[in-house]
C-alpha positions in Angstrom: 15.1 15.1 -28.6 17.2 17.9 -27.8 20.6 16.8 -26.0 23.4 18.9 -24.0 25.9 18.2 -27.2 23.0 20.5 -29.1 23.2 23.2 -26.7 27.0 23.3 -26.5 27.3 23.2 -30.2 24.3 26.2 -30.5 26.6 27.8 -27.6 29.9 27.5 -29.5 31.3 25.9 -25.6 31.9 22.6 -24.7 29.3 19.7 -23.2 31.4 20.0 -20.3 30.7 23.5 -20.0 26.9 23.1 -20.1 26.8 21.0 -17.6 28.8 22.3 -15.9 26.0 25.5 -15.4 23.3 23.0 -15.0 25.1 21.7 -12.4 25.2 25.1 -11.3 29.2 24.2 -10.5 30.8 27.5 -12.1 33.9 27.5 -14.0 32.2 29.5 -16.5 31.7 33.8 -16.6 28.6 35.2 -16.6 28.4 36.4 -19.8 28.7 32.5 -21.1 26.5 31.5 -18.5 23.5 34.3 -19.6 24.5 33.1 -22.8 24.3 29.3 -22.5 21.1 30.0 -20.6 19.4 31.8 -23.4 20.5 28.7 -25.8 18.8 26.4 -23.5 15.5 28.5 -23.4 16.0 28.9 -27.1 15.8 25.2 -28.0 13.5 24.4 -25.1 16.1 21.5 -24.0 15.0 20.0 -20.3 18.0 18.8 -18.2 17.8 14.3 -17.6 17.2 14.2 -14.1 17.2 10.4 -13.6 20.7 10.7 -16.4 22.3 13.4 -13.8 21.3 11.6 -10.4 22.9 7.5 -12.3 25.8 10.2 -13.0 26.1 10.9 -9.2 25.5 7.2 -7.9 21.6 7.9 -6.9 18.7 8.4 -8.7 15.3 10.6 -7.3 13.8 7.2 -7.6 11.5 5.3 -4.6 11.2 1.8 -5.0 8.1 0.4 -4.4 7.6 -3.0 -3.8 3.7 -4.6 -3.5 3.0 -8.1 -3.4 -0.5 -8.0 -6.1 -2.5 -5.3 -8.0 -5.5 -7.5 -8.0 -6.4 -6.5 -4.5 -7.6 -2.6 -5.3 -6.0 -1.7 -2.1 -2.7 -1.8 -3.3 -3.5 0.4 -6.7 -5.5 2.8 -4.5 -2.0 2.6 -2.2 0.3 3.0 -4.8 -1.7 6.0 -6.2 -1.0 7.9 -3.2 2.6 7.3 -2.4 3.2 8.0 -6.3 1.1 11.6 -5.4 3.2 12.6 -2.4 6.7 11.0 -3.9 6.2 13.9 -7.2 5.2 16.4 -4.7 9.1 15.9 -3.6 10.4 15.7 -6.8 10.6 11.8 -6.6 9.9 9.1 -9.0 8.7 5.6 -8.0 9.8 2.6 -9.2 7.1 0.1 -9.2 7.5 -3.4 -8.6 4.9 -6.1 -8.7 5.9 -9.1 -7.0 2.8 -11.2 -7.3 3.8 -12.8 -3.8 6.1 -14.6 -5.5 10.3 -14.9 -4.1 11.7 -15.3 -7.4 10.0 -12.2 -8.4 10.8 -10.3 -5.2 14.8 -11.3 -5.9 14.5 -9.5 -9.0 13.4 -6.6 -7.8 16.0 -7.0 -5.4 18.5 -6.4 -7.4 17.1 -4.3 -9.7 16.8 -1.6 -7.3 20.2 -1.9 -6.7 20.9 -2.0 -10.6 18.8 1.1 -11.3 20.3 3.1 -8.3 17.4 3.8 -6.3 17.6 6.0 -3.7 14.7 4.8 -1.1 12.6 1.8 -0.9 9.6 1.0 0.5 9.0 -2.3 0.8 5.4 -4.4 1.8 6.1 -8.3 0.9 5.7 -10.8 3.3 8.5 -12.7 1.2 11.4 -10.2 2.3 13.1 -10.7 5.6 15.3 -8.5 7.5 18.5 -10.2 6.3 17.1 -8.7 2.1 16.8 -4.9 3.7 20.4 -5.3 5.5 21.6 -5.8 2.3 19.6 -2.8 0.8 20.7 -0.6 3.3 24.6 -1.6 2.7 23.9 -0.9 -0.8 23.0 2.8 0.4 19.4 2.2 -0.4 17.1 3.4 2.6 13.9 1.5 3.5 10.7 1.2 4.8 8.5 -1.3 5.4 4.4 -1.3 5.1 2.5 -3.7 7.3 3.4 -7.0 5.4 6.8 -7.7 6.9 6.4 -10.2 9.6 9.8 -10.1 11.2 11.4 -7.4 13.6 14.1 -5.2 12.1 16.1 -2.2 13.5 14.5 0.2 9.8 12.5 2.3 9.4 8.2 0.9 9.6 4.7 1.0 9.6 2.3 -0.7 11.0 -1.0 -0.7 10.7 -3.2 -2.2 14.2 -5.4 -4.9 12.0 -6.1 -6.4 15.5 -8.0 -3.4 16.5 -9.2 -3.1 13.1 -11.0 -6.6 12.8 -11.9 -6.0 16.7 -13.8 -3.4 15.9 -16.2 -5.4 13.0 -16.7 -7.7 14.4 -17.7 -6.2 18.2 -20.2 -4.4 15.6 -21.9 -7.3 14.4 -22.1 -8.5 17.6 -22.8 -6.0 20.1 -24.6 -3.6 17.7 -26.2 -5.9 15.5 -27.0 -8.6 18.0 -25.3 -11.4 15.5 -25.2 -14.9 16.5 -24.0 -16.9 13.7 -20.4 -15.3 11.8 -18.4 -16.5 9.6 -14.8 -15.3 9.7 -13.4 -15.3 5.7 -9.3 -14.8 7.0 -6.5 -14.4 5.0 -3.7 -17.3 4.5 -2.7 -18.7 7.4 0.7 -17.6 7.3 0.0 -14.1 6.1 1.0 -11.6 9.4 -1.8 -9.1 8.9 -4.5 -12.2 8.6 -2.9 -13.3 11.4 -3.5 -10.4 13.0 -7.1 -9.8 12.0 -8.1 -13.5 13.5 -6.5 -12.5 16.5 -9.0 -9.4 17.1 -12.0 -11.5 15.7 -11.3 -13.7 18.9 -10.7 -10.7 20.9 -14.4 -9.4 20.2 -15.8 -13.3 20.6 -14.2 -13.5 24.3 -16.1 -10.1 25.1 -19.1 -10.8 23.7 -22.0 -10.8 26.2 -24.0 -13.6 24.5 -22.8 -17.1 22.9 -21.8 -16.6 19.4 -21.1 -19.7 17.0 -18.4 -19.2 14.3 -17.0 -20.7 11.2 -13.6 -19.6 9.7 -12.7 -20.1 6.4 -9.6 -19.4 4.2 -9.2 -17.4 1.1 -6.6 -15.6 -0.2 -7.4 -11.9 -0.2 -9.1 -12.2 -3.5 -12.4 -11.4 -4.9 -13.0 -15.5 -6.2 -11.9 -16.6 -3.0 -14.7 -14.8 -0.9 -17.3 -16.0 -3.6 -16.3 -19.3 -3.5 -16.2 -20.0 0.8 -19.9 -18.4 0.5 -20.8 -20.3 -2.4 -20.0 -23.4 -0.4 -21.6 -23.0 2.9 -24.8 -22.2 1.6 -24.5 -25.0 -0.7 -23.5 -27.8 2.5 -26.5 -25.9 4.1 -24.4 -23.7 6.8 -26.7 -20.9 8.5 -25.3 -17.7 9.3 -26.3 -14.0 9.8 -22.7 -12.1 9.7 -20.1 -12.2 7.7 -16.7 -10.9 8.1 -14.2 -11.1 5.2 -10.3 -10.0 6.0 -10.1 -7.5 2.8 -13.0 -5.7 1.0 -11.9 -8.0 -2.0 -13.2 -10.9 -0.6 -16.5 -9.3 0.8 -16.9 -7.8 -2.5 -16.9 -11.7 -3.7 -19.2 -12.8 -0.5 -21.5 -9.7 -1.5 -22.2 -11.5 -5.0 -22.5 -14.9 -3.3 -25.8 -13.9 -1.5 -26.9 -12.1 -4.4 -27.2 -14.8 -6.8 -29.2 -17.5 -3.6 -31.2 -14.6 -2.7 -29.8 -13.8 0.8 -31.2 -10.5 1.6 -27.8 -7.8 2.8 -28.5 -6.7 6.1 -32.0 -8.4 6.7 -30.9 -11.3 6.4 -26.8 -11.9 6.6 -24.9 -8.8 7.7 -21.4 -8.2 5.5 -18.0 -5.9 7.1 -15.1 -5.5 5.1 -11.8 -4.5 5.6 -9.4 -1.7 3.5 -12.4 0.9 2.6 -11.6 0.6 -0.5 -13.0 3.6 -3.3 -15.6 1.0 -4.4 -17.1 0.2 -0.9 -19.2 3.0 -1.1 -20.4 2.5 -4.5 -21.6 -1.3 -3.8 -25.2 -2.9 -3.3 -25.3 -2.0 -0.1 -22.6 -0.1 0.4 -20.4 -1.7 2.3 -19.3 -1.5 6.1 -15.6 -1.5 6.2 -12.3 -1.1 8.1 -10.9 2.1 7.2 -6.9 1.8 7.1 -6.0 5.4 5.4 -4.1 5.3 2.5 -3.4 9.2 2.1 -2.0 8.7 6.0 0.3 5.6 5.1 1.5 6.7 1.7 2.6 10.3 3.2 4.3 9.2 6.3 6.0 6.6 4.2 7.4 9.1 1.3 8.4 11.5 4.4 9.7 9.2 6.3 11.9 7.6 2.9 13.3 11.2 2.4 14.5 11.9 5.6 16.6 9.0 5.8 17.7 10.0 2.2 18.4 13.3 2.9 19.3 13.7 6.5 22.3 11.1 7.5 21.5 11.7 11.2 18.5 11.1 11.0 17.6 7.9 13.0 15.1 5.3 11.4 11.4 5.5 13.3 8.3 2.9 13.5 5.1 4.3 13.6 1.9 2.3 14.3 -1.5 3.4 12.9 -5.0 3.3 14.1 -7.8 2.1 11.9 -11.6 3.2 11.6 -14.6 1.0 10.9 -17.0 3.2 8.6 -20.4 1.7 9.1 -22.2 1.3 5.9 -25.4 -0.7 4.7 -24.5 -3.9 4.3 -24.2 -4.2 8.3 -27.1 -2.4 9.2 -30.0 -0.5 7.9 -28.8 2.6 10.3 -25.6 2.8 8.2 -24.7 6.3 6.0 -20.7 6.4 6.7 -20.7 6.3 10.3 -16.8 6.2 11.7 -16.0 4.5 14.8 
C-alpha cells in the first residue's frame, strides 16, 4: 500500500510537506505543489481519511448502536442509515448489542476510543445519564424509538400507539373479528408498551364485544411460533392475530400452517415493521409500515447538523406509521395503505 513517506520520497520533499497539500494548508509553492500532485496521481496513492480525521480528534464515523440483527428490521434499518451516512461522506460504526448492558458499555466506550463523531443510538439499555456522558465527550447523539426515558438530545420517535391502533381497528371494524390474540413484546420494552396501549385503544372503540388473549414473546420469529403452537394445542379459538413485529407473525404464519388453519378464512394475521419479506410471504402479509428510508435519513441529517453546525439546537421529531393491508387480513388485500 502506497503511503505519504512514498510520495515524499518519489517527490524529493518532506512527509510534512505532503500533507501539508493534502491538507490543502500551504506552505508550499505551486510549482511543488503541481509537482507533489502529479506524484500522487503517478503512484495512485488515496489520502487515510479515518488516519487524518483520529489526527484531528474526530473521525467521519456514526456510531450505530442496535440492540439485535435477528429481527430483519434492524438489518433492513441499518442498510439505510449506512446508504444516506456514505452519501455524506460518513462511515458507520456498527454496534450489536444483543440487548445486553455489558455489551452496550462496550460500545460505550468504544465510541469514545475510536473518536466517533455522531451516534445514533436505539437500546432500551442506555439511559440519559450514558448520552450526557457521550455528548461531554464531544460525541453528538440521537436516539431511535427504543430509548424509554426523556432527554434534552436530539430523537425519534416513532407513534407505535397509532401504529398497533390501526391493526387492530382493521381486524375489528373491517374484518368483523371477534376473537384476537395480542402477541406483545416484553413487558418492559417501551415500544411494546406502546403497541398494547393502542391495541386497547381500538378494543374501547370497537362497536361489538371482542374477547382477547395477550401473550408475550420477545420480538422473535420462535417466539410467535411457539404462543400459536400453544393455544391451539390447550384448544384456544381465535380468528385474528396481531403480533408486535413482523418477526413474530412470520413465526405465527408457520404455526397455522403446519395445524391447517386456513390465513384469512379462517384466522386473520397483521404485522408490524413491513418488513422486505412481508410481501413475499404465504399470504403476504398485512403490516404496520414504520419507514425505514424516512428514519434512517432524518437520523443521518439530523447527526450531521449537530456535527457540523455548533448552533444548531438538538430537535425530536415524531413519525407517523401506515398499515399496508395485505392477504393474510383479508381476501381484498393487494398493498392497500391506510
Amino acid at each position: 500500500m502506497i503511503t505519504i513517506k512514498d510520495v515524499a520520497r518519489e517527490a524529493g520533499v518532506s512527509a510534512a510537506t505532503v500533507s501539508r497539500i493534502i491538507n490543502n494548508k500551504g506552505g508550499a509553492s505551486a510549482e511543488t505543489i503541481a509537482h507533489v500532485n502529479n506524484v500522487i496521481k503517478k503512484l495512485n496513492f488515496k489520502p487515510n481519511k479515518i488516519a487524518k480525521s483520529l489526527s484531528q480528534g474526530n473521525s467521519n464515523l456514526i456510531a450505530l448502536l442496535v440492540p439485535t440483527l435477528s429481527n430483519p428490521f434492524f438489518p433492513e434499518l441499518v442498510k439505510e442509515i449506512e446508504r444516506v451516512a456514505n452519501e455524506n461522506d460518513f462511515n458507520v460504526y456498527l454496534c450489536n448489542s444483543d440487548d445486553d448492558r455489558a455489551k452496550v458499555e462496550y460500545y460505550l466506550d468504544s465510541m469514545v476510543d475510536h473518536f466517533v463523531s455522531g451516534a445514533i443510538i436505539n437500546s432500551l439499555h442506555v439511559d440519559a445519564s450514558d448520552l450526557a456522558v457521550l455528548e461531554e465527550r464531544g460525541i453528538k447523539t440521537i436516539t431511535i424509538d427504543r430509548a424509554n426515558f426523556e432527554h434534552p438530545y436530539s430523537a425519534i420517535t416513532v407513534d407505535h400507539t397509532l401504529g398497533a391502533k390501526l391493526a387492530v381497528t382493521h381486524l375489528i371494524r373491517d374484518e368483523q373479528c371477534t376473537n384476537i390474540v395480542f402477541i406483545s413484546g416484553p413487558r418492559n420494552e417501551k415500544s411494546a408498551i406502546d403497541r398494547l396501549i393502542g391495541f386497547t385503544l381500538a378494543l374501547n372503540e370497537a362497536e361489538h364485544p371482542v374477547k382477547t388473549t395477550i401473550c408475550y414473546g420477545d420480538f422473535g420469529t420462535e417466539s410467535g411460533y411457539e404462543n400459536v403452537k400453544r393455544l391451539v394445542q390447550e384448544g384456544k379459538s381465535f380468528d385474528s392475530i396481531f403480533c408486535a413485529n413482523d418477526a413474530m407473525a412470520i413465526g405465527a404464519i408457520r404455526a397455522c400452517h403446519e395445524f391447517g388453519i386456513q390465513i384469512p378464512k379462517e384466522v386473520k394475521i397483521v404485522g408490524y415493521d413491513n418488513v422486505s419479506l412481508a410481501p413475499y410471504m404465504y399470504p403476504p402479509l398485512t403490516s404496520v409500515e414504520q419507514d425505514k428510508s424516512d428514519i434512517g435519513r432524518l437520523a443521518v441529517n439530523e447527526l450531521i447538523n449537530l456535527i457540523e453546525d455548533k448552533n444548531y439546537k438538538p430537535k425530536q421529531y415524531r413519525l407517523e406509521p401506515k398499515l399496508i393491508i395485505r392477504n393474510s387480513s383479508t381476501i381484498n388485500g393487494g398493498n392497500i395503505r391506510v
